[in-house]
TORTI-192435 format. One record per residue: residue number from 0; residue in three letters; x, y, z of N, C-alpha, C in turn. Coordinates in steps of 0.2 Angstrom, whole numbers, plus 5000, padded with zeros to 4 digits. Each point is the difference from the previous one (the first is absolute). Example, Ala and Ser with C-alpha at 12.3 -4.5 7.8 and 13.67 -1.06 7.14 Angstrom:
REM TORTI-192435
[0 ALA [5066 4972 5039] [4996 5006 5000] [5004 5006 5000]] [1 SER [4998 5005 4996] [5004 5006 5001] [4996 5005 5003]] 
END
This chain:
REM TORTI-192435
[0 UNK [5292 5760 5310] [5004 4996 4996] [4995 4997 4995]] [1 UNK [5001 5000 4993] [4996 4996 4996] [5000 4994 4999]] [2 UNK [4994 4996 4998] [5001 4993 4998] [5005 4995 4997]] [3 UNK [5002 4997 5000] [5005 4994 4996] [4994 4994 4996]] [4 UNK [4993 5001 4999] [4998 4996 4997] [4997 4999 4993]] [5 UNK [5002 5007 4996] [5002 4999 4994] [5006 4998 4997]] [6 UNK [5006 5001 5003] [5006 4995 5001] [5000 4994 4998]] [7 UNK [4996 4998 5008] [4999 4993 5001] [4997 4996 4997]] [8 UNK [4995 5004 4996] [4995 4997 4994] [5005 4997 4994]] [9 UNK [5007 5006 4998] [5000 5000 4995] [5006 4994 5001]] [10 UNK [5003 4999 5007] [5006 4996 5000] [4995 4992 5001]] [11 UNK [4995 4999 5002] [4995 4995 5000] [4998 4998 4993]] [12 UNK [5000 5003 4995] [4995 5001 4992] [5007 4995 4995]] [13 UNK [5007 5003 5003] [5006 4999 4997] [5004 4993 5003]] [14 UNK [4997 5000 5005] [5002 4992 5005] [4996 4996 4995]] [15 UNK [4995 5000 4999] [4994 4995 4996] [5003 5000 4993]] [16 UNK [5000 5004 4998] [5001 4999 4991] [5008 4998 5001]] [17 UNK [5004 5003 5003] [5008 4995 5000] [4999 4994 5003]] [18 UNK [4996 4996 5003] [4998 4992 5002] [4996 4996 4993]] [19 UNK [4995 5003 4999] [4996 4999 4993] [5005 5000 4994]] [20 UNK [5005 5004 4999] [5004 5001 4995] [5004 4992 5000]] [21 UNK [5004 5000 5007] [5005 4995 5002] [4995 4992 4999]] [22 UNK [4995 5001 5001] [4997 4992 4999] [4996 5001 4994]] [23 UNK [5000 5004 4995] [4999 4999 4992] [4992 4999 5003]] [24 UNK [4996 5004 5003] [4994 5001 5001] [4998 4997 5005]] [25 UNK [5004 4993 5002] [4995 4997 5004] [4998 5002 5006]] [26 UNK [4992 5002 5002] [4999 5002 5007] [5003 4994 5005]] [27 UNK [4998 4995 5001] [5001 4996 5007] [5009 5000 5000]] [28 UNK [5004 5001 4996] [5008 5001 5002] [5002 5007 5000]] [29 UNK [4996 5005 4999] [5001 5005 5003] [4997 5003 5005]] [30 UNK [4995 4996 5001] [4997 5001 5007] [5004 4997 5006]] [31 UNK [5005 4994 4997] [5005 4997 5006] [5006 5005 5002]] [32 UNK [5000 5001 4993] [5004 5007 4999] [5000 5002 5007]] [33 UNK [4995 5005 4998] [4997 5006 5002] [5000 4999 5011]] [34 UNK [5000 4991 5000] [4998 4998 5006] [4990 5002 5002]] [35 UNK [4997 5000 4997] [4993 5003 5001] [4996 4995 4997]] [36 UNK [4994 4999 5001] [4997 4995 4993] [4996 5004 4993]] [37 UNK [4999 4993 4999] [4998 5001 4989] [4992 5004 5002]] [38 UNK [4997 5001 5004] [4994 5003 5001] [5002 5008 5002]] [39 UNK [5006 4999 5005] [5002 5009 5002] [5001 5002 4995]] [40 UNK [5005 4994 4994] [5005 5005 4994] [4994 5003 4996]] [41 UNK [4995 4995 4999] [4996 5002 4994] [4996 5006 5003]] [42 UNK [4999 5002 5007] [4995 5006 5001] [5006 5003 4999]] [43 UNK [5005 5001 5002] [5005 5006 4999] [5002 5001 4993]] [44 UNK [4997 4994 4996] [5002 5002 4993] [4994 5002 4997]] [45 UNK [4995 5000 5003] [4994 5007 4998] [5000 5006 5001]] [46 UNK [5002 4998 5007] [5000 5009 5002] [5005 5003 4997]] [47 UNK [5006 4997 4997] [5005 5005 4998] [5000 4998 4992]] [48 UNK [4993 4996 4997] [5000 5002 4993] [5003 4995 4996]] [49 UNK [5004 4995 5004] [5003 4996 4993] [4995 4994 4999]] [50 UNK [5001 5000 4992] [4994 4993 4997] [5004 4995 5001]] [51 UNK [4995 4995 4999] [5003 4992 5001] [5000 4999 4991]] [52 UNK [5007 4994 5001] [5004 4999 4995] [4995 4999 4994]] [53 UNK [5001 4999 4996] [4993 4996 4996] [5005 4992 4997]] [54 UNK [4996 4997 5000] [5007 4993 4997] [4996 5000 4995]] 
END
């Protein structure tokens, strides 16, 4: 049986960006979101490539 962890990547990459989207960028209310913290979100938002907002 093959792995579900490119899946899980992509259903992980799309949880973040619809949180990020829903709080008009803000990391620390989409990391409450998310239930995880503003340090997890920001690695998970390297690894998977999104920049931070520019103000």
């Amino acid at each position: 049986m093959g792995s579900y962890k490119p899946e899980m990547q992509a259903f992980e990459k799309l949880l973040i960006k619809s949180a990020l989207e829903a709080t008009n960028g803000n990391q620390t209310a989409a990391a409450q979101k998310l239930d995880i913290s503003r340090q997890h979100l920001i690695r998970l938002m390297k690894k998977y490539g999104f920049e931070k907002k520019k103000q």
